[in-house]
KOLZA-736828 format. One record per residue (C-alpha): residue in one letter; y, x, z. Coordinates in steps of 0.2 Angstrom, whole numbers, padded with zeros to 4 digits, always signed. Each point is the difference from the previous one (the first is absolute). Last residue first. Example, Ala and Ser with C-alpha at 12.3 -4.5 7.8 and 13.67 -1.06 7.14 Angstrom:
# residues 2
s-0005+0068+0036
a-0017-0006+0003
This chain:
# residues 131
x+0552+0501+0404
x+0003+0001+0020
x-0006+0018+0007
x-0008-0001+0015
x+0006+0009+0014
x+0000+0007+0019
x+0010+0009+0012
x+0003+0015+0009
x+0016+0002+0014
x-0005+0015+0012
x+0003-0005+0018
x-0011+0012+0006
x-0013-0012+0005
x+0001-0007-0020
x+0011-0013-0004
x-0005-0016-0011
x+0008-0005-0017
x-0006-0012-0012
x+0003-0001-0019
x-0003-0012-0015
x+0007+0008-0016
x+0013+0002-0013
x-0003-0002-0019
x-0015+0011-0001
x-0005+0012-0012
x+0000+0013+0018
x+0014-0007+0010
x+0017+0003+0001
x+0012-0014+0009
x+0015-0005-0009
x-0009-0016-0006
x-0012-0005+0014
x-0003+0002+0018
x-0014-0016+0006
x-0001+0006+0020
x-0015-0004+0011
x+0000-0002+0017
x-0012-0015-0003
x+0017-0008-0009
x+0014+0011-0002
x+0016+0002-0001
x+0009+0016-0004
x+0009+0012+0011
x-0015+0007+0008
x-0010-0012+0010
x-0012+0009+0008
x-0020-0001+0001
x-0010+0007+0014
x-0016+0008+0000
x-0014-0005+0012
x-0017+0003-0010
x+0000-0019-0004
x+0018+0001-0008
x-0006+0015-0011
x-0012-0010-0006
x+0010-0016-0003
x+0013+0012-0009
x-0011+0007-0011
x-0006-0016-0007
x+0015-0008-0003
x+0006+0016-0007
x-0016+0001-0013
x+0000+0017-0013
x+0010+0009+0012
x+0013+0014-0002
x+0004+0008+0014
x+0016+0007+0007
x+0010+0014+0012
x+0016+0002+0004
x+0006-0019+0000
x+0018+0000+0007
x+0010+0001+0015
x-0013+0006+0012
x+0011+0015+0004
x-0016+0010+0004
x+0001+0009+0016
x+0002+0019+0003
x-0013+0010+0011
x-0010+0002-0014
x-0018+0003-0003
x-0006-0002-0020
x-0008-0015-0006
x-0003+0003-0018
x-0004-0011-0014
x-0010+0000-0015
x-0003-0009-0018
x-0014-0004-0013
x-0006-0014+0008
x+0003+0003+0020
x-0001+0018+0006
x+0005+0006+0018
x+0006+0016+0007
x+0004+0003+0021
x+0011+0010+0007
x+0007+0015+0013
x-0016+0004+0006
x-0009-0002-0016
x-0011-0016-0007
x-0007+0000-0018
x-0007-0013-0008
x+0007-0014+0012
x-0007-0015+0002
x+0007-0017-0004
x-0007-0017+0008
x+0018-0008+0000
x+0000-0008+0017
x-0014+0012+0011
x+0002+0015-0011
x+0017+0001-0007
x+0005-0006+0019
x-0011+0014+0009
x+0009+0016-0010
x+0016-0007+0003
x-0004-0001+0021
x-0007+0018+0000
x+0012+0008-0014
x+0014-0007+0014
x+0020+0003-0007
x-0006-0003-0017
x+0009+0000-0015
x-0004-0002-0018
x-0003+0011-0016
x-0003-0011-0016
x-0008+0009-0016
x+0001+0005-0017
x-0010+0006-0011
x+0006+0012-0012
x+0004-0003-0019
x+0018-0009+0001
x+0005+0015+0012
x+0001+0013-0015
């Protein structure tokens, strides 16, 4: 049953308003469908929701990821529209991450990853995966 629908990330937003204007102005995402209480994206062949919530997000772990053909890349243009990478429990060069082993990645053996916050506080990151 579930392993043949789509599936897709729901995320937090105590301000729609400020969300909506950091995937625009430092991801350059735009949402394909926008309601009172959220906002719908599309990126490759997946989605995510902003919905609005008065409770915050713990922050505590990656909930929300890409996958990117060029990290280096990525994370210099992200950099120039004013997003900031964390160090999150692994060390990096660039702000990026090289996770191997246990990690699962798509015919990978681990991969490079960054992490940034959202304005909600949402943790998303980026990866490559490492052959």
């Amino acid at each position: 049953m579930l392993k043949y629908g789509d599936v897709s990330a729901r995320l937090p937003a105590q301000d729609l308003r400020r969300a909506k204007a950091f995937y625009a102005d430092k991801l350059i995402l735009t949402p394909i469908e926008e309601r009172p209480g959220g906002l719908r994206y599309v990126c490759g062949s997946g989605s995510f929701s902003l919905f609005q919530s008065s409770g915050k997000p713990s922050g505590n772990h990656t909930q929300l990821a890409w996958e990117v053909d060029n990290i280096e890349a990525t994370v210099t243009e992200l950099r120039a529209r004013g997003v900031v990478f964390e160090e999150y429990g692994f060390k990096t060069v660039n702000g990026i991450a090289e996770v191997s082993g246990h990690y699962p990645s798509r015919g990978g053996a681990g991969e490079s990853a960054a992490w940034f916050r959202d304005s909600e506080g949402n943790l998303l990151g980026i990866g490559q995966p490492t052959r």
